[in-house]
N, CA, C and O atoms as CSV, one atom per row, in Angstrom:
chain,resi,resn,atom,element,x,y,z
A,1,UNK,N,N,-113.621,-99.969,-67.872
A,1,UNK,CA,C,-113.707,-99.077,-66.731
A,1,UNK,C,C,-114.545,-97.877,-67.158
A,1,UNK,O,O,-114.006,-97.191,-68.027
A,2,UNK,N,N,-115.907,-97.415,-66.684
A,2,UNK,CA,C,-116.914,-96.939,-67.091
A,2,UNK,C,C,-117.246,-95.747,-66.022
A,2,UNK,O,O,-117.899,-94.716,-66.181
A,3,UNK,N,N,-116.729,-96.135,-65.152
A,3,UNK,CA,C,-116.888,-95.063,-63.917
A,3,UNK,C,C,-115.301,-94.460,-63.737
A,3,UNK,O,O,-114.220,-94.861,-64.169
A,4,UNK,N,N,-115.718,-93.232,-62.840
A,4,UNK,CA,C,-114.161,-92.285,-62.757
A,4,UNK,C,C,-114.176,-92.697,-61.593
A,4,UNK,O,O,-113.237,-91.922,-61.414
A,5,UNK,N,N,-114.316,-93.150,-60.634
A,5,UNK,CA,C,-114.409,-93.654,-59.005
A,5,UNK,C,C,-112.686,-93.853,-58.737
A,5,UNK,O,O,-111.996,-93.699,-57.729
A,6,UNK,N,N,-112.434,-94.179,-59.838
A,6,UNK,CA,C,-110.791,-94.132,-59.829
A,6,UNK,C,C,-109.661,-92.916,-59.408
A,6,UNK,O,O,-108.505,-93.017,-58.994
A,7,UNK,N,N,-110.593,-91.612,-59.725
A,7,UNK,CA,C,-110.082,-90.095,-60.050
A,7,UNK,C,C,-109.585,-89.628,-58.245
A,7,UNK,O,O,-110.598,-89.508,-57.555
A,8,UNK,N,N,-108.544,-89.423,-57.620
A,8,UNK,CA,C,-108.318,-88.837,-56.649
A,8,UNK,C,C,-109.129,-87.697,-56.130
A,8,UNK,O,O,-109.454,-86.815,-56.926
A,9,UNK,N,N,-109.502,-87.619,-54.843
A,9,UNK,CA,C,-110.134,-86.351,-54.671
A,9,UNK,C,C,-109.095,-84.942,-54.755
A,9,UNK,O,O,-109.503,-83.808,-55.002
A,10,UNK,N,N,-107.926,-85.252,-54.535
A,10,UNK,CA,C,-106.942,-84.178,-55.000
A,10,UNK,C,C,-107.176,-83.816,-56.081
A,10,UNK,O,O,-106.730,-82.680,-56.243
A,11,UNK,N,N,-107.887,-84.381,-57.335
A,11,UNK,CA,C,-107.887,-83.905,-58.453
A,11,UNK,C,C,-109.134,-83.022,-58.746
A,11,UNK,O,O,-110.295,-83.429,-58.703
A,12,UNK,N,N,-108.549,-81.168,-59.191
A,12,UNK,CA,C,-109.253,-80.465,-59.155
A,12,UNK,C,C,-110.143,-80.181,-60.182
A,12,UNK,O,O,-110.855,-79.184,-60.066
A,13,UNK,N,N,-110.225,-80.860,-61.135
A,13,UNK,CA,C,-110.789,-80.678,-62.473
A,13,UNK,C,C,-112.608,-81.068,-62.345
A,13,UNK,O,O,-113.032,-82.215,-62.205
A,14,UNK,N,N,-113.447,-79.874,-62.430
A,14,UNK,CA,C,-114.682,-79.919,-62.082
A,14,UNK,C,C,-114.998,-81.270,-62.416
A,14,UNK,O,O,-114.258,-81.744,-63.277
A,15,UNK,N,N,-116.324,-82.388,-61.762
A,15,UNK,CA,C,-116.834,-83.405,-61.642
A,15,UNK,C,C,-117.141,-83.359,-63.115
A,15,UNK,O,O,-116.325,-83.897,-63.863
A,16,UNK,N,N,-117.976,-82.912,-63.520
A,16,UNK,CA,C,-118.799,-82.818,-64.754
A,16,UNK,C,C,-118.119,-82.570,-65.982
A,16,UNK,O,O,-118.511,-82.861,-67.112
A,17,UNK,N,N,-116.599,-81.758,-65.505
A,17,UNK,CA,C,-115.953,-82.225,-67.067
A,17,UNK,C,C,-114.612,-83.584,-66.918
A,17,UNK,O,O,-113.593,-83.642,-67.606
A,18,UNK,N,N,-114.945,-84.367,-66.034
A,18,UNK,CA,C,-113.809,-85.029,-66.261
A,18,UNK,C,C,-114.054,-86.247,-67.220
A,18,UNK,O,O,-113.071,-86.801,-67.713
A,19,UNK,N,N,-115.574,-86.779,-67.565
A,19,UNK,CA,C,-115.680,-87.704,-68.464
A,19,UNK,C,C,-115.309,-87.339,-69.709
A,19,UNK,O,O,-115.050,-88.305,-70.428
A,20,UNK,N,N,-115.134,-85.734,-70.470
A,20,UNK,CA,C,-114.906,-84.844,-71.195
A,20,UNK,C,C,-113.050,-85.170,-71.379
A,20,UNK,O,O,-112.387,-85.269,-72.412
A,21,UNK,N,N,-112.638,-85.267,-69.978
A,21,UNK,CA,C,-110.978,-85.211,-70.227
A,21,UNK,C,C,-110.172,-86.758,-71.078
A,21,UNK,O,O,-109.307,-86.964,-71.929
A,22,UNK,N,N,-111.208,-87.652,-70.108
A,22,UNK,CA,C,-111.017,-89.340,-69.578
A,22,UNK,C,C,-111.006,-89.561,-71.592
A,22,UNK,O,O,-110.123,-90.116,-72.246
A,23,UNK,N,N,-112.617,-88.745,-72.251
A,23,UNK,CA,C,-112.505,-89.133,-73.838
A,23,UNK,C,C,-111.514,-88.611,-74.749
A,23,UNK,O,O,-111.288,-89.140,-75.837
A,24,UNK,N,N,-110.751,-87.293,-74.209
A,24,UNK,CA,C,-110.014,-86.225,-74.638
A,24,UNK,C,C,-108.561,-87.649,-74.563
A,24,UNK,O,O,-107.931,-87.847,-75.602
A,25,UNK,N,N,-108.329,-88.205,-73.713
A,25,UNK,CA,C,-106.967,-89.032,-73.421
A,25,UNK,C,C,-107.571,-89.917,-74.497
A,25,UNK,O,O,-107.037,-89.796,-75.600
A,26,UNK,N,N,-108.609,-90.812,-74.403
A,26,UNK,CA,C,-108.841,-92.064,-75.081
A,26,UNK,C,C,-108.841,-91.844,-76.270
A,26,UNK,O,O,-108.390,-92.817,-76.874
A,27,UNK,N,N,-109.175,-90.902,-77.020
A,27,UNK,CA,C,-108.922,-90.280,-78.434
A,27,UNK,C,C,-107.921,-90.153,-78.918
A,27,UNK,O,O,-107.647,-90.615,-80.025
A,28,UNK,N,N,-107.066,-89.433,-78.131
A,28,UNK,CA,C,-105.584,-89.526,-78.196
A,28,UNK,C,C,-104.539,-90.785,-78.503
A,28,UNK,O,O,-103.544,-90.886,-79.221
A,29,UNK,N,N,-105.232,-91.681,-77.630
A,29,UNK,CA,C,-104.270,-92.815,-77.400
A,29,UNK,C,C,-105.056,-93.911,-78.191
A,29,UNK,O,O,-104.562,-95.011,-78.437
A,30,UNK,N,N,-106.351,-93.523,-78.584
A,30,UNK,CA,C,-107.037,-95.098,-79.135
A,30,UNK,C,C,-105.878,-94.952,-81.197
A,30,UNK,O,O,-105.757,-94.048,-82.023
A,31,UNK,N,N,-105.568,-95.801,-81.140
A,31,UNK,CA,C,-105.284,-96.323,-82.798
A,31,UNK,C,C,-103.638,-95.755,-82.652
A,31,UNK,O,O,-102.950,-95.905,-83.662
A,32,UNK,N,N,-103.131,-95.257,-81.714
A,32,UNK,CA,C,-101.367,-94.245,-81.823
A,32,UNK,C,C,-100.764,-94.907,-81.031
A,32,UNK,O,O,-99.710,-95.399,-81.435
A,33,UNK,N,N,-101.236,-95.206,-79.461
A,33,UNK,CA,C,-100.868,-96.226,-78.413
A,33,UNK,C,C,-100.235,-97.663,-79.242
A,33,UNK,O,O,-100.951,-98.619,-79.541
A,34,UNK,N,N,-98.860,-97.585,-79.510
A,34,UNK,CA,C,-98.244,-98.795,-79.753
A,34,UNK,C,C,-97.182,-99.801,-78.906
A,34,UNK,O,O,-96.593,-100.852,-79.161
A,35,UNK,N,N,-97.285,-98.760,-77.604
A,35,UNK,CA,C,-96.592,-99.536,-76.697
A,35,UNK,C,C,-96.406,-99.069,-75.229
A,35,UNK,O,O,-96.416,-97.845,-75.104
A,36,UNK,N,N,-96.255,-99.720,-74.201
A,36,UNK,CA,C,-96.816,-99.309,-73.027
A,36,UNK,C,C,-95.786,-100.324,-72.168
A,36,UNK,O,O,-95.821,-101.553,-72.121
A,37,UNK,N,N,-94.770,-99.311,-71.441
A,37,UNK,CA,C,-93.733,-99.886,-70.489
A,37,UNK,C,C,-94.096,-99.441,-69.131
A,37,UNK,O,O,-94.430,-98.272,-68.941
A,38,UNK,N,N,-94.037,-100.553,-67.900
A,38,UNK,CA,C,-94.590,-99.800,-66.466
A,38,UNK,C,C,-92.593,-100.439,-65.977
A,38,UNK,O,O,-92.060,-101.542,-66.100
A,39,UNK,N,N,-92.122,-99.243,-65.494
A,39,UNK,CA,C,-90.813,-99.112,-65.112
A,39,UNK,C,C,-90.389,-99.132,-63.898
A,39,UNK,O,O,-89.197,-99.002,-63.620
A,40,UNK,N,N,-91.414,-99.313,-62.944
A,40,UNK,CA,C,-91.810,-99.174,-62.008
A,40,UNK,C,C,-93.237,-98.908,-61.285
A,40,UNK,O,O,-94.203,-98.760,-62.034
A,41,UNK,N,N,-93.405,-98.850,-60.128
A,41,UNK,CA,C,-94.827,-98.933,-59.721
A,41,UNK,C,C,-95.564,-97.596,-59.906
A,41,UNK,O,O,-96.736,-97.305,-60.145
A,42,UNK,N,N,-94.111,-96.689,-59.647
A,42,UNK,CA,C,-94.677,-95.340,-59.579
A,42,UNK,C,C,-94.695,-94.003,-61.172
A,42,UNK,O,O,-94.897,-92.789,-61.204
A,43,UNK,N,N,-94.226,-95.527,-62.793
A,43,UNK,CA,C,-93.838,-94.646,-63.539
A,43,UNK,C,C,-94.703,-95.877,-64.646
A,43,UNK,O,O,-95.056,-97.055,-64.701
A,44,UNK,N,N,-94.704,-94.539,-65.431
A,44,UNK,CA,C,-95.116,-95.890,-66.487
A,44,UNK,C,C,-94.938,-95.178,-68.141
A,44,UNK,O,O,-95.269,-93.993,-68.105
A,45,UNK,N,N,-94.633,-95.493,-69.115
A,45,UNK,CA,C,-94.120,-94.990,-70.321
A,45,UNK,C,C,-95.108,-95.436,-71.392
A,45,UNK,O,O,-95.452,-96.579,-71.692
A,46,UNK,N,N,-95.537,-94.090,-71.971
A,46,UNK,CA,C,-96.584,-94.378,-73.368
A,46,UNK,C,C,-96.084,-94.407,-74.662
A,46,UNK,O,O,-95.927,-93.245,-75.038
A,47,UNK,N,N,-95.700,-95.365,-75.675
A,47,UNK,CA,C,-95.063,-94.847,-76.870
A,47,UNK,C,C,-96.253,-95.120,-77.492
A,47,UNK,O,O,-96.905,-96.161,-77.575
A,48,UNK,N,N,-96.495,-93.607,-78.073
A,48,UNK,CA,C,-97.604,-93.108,-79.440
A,48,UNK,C,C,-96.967,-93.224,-80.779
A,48,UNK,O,O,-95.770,-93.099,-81.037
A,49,UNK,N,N,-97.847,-93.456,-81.510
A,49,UNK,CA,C,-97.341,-93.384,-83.411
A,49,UNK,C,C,-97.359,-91.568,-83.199
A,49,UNK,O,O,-98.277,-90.963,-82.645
A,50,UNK,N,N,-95.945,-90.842,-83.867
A,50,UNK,CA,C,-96.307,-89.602,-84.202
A,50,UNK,C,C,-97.109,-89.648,-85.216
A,50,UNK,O,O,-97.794,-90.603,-85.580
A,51,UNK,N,N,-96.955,-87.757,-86.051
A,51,UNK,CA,C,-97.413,-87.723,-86.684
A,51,UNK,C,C,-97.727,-86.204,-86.725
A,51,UNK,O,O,-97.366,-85.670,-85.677
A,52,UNK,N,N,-98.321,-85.290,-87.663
A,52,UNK,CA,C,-97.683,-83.995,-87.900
A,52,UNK,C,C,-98.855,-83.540,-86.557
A,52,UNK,O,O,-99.982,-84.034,-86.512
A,53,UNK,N,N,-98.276,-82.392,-85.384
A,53,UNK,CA,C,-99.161,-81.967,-84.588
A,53,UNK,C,C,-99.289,-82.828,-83.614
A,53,UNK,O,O,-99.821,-82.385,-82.596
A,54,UNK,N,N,-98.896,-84.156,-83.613
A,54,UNK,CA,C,-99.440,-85.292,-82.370
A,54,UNK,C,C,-98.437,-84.633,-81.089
A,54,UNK,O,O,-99.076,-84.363,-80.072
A,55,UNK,N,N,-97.138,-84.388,-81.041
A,55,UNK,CA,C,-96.602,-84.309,-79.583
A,55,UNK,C,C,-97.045,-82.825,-79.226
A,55,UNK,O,O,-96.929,-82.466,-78.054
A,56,UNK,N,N,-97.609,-81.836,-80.294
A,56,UNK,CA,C,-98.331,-80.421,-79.478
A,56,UNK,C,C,-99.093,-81.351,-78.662
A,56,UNK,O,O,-98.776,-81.664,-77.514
A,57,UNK,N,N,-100.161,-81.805,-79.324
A,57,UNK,CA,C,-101.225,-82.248,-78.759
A,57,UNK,C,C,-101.085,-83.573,-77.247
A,57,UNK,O,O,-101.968,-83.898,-76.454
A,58,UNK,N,N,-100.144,-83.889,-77.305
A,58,UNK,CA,C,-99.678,-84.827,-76.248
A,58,UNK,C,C,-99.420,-83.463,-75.459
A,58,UNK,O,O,-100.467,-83.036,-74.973
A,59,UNK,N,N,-98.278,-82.649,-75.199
A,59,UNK,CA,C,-97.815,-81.795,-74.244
A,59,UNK,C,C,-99.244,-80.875,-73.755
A,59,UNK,O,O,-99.605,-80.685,-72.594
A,60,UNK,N,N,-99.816,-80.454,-74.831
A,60,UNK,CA,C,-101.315,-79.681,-74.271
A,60,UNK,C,C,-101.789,-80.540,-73.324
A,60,UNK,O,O,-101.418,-80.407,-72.158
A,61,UNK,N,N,-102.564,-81.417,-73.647
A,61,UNK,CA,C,-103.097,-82.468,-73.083
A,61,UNK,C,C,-102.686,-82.925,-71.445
A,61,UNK,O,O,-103.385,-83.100,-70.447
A,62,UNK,N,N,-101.666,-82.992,-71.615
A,62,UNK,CA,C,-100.465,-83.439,-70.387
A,62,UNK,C,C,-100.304,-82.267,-69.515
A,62,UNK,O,O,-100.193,-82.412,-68.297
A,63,UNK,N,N,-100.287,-81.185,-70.043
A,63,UNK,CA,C,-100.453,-79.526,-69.263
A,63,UNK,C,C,-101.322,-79.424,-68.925
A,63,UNK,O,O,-101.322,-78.789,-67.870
A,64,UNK,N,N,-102.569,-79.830,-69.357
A,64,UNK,CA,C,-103.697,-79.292,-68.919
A,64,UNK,C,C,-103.890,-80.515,-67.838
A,64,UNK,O,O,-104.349,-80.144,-66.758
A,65,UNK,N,N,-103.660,-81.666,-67.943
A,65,UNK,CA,C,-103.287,-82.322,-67.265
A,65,UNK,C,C,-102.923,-82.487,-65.630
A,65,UNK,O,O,-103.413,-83.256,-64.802
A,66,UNK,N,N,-102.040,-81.630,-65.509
A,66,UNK,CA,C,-100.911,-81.046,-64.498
A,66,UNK,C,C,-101.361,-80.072,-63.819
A,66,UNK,O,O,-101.293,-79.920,-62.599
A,67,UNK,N,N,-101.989,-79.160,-64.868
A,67,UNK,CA,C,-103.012,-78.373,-63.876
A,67,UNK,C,C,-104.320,-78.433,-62.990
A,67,UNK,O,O,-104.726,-77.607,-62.173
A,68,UNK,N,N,-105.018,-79.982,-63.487
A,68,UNK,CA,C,-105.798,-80.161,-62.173
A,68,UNK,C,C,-105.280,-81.238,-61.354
A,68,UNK,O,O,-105.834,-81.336,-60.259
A,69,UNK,N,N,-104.191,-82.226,-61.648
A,69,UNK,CA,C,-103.825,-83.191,-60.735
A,69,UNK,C,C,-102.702,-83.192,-60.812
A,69,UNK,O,O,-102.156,-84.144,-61.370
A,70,UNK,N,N,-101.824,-81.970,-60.205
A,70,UNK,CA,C,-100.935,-81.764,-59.586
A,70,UNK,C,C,-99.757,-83.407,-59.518
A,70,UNK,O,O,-98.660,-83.535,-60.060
A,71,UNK,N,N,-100.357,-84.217,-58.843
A,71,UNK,CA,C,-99.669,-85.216,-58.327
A,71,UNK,C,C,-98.763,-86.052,-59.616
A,71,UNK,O,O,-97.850,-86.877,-59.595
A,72,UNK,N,N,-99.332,-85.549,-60.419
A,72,UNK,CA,C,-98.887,-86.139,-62.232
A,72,UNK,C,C,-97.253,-85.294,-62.889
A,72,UNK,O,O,-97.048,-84.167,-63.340
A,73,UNK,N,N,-96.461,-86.344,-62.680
A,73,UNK,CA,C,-95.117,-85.445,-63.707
A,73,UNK,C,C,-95.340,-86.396,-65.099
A,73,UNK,O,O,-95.319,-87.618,-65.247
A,74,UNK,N,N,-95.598,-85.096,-66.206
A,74,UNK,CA,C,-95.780,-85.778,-67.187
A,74,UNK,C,C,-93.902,-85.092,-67.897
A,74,UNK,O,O,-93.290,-84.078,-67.563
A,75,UNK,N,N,-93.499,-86.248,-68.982
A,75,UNK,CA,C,-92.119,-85.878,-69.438
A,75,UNK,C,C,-92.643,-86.142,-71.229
A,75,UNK,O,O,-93.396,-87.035,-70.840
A,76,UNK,N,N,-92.795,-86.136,-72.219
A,76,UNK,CA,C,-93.236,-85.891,-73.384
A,76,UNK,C,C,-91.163,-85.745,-74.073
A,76,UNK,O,O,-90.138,-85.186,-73.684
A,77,UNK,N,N,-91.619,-86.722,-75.338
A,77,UNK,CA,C,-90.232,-86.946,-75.956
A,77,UNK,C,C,-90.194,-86.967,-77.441
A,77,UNK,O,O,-91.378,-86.960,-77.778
A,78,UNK,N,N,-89.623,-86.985,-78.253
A,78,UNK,CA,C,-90.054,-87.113,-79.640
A,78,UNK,C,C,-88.567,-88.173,-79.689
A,78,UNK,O,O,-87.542,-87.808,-79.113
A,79,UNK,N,N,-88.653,-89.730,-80.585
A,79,UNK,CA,C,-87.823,-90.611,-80.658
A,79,UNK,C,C,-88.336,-91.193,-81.978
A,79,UNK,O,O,-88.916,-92.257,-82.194
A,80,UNK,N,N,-87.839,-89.873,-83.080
A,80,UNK,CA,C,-88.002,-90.549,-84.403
A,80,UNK,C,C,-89.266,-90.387,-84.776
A,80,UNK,O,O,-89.620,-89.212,-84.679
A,81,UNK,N,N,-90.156,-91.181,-85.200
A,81,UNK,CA,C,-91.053,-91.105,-85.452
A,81,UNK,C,C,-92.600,-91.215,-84.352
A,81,UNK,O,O,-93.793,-90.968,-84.532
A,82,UNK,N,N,-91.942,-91.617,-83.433
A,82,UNK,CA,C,-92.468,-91.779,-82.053
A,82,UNK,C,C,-92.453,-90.627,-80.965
A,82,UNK,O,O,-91.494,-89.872,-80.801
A,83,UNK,N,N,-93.916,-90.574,-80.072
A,83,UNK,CA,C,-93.961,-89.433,-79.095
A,83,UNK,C,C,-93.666,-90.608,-77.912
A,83,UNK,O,O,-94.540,-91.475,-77.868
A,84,UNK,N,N,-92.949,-90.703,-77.289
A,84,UNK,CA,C,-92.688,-90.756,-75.581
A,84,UNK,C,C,-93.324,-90.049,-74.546
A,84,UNK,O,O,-92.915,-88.943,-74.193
A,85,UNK,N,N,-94.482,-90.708,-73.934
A,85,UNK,CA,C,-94.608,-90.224,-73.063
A,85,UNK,C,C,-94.743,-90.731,-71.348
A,85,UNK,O,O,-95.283,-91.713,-70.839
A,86,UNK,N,N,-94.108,-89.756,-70.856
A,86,UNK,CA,C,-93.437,-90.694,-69.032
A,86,UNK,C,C,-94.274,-90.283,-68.214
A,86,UNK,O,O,-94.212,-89.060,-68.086
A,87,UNK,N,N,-95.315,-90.947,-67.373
A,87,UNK,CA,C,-95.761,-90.093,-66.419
A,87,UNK,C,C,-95.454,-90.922,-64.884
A,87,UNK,O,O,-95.660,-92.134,-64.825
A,88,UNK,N,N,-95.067,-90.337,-63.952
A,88,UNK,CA,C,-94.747,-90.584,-62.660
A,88,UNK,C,C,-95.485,-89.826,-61.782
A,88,UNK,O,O,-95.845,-88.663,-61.967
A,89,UNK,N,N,-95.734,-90.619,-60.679
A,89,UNK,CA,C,-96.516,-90.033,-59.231
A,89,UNK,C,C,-96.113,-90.413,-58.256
A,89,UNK,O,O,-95.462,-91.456,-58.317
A,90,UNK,N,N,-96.280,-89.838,-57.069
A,90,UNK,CA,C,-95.803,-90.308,-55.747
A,90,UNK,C,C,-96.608,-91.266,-55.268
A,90,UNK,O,O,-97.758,-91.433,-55.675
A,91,UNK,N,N,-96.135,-91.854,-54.504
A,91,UNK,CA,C,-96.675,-93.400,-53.777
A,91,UNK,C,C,-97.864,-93.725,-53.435
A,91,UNK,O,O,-98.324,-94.866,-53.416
A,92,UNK,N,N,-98.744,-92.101,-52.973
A,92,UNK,CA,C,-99.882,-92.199,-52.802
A,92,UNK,C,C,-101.017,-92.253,-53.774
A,92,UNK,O,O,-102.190,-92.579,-53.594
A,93,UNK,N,N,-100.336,-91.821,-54.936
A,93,UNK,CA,C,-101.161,-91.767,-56.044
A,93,UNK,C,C,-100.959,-93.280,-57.043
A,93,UNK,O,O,-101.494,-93.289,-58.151
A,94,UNK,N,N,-100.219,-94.432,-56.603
A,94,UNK,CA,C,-100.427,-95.421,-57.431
A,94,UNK,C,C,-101.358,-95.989,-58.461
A,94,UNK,O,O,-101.410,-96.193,-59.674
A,95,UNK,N,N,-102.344,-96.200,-56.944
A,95,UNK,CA,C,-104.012,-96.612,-57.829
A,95,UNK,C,C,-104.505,-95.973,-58.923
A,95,UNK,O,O,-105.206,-96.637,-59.687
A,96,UNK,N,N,-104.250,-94.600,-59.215
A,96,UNK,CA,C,-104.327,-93.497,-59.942
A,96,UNK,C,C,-103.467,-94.064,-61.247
A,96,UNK,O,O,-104.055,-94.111,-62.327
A,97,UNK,N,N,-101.969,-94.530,-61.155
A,97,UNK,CA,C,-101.447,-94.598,-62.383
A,97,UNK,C,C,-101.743,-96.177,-62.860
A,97,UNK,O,O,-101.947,-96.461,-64.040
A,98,UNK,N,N,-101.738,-97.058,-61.894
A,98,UNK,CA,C,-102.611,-98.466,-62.223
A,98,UNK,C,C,-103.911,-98.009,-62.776
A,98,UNK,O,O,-103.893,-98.732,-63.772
A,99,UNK,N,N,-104.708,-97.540,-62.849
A,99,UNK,CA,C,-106.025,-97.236,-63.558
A,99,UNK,C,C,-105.638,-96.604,-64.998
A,99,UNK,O,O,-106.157,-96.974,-66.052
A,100,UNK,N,N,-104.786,-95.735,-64.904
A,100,UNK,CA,C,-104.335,-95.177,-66.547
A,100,UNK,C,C,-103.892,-96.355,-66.978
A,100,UNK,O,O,-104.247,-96.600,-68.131
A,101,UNK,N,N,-103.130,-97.315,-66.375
A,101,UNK,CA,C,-102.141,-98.457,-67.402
A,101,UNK,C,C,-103.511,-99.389,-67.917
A,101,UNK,O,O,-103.860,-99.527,-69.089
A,102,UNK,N,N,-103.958,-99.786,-67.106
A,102,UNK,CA,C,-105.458,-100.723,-67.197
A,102,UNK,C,C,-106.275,-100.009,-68.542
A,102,UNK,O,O,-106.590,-100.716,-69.499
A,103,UNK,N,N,-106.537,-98.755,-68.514
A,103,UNK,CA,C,-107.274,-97.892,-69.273
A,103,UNK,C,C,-106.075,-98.008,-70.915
A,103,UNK,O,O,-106.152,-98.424,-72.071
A,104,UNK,N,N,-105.551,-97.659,-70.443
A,104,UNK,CA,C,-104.537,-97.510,-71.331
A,104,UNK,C,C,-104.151,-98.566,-72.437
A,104,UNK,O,O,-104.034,-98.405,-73.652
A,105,UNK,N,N,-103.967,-99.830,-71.569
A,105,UNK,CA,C,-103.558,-101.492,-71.908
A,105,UNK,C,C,-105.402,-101.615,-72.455
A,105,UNK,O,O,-105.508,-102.610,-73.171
A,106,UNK,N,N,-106.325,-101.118,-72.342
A,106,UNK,CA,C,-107.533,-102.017,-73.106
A,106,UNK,C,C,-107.210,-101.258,-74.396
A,106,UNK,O,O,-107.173,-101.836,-75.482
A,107,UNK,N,N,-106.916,-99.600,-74.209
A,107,UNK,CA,C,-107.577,-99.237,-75.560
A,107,UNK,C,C,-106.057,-99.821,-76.822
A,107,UNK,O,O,-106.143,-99.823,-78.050
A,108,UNK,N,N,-104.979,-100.193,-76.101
A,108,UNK,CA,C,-103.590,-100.495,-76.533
A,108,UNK,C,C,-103.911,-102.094,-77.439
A,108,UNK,O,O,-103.176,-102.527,-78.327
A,109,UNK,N,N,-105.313,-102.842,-76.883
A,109,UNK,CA,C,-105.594,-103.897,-77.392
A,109,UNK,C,C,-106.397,-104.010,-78.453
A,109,UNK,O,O,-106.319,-104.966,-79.224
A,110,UNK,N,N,-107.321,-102.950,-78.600
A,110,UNK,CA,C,-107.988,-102.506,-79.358
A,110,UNK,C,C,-109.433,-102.350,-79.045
A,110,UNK,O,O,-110.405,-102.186,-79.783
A,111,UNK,N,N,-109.312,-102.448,-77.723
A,111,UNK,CA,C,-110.822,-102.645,-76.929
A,111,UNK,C,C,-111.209,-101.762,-76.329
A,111,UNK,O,O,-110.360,-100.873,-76.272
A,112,UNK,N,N,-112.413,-101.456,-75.650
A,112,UNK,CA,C,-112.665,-100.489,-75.073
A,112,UNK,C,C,-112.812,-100.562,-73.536
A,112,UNK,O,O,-113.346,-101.389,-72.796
A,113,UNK,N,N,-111.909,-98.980,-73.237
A,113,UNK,CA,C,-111.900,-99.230,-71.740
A,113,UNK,C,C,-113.008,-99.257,-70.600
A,113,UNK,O,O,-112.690,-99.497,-69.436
């Protein structure tokens, strides 16, 4: 997935830096992403490898997050050696969290999204 065509127009985060955010997540999650639960349509659960600084950097990320697409509850967990992370949206924003799982599930394979 190479294009943001996916990105809600609710989401306020200028055009020009969101390919900036999209690499900011994939960095994050490429090689730590060890597991990926969808709990529902409207929720879906990231377990990352910690590691010293990784859940700052998950909660930043996830805040800054929140501040241009609103529609995002992110929940951030620490379980041992593992960061948890939950994000849920309302009904209208599905397609939105189906595109993170898709995005998510390539780089989780080792491929690129």
């Amino acid at each position: 997935m190479t294009d943001l065509e996916w990105v809600p127009q609710s989401c306020t985060l200028p055009t020009a830096e969101r390919p900036l955010r999209v690499a900011e997540w994939d960095g994050l999650l490429a090689g730590r992403l060890t597991e990926m639960h969808r709990a529902g349509p409207l929720h879906l659960r990231l377990v990352l490898s910690g590691g010293a600084g990784v859940r700052e950097q998950v909660r930043d990320l996830a805040g800054r997050e929140s501040g241009c697409c609103p529609f995002f509850a992110f929940t951030t967990l620490a379980d041992g050696t593992r960061i948890l992370l939950d994000i849920a949206v309302d009904q209208a924003h599905e397609p939105v969290l189906d595109a993170v799982a898709e995005r998510a599930g390539a780089l989780m394979a080792g491929g690129r999204p």
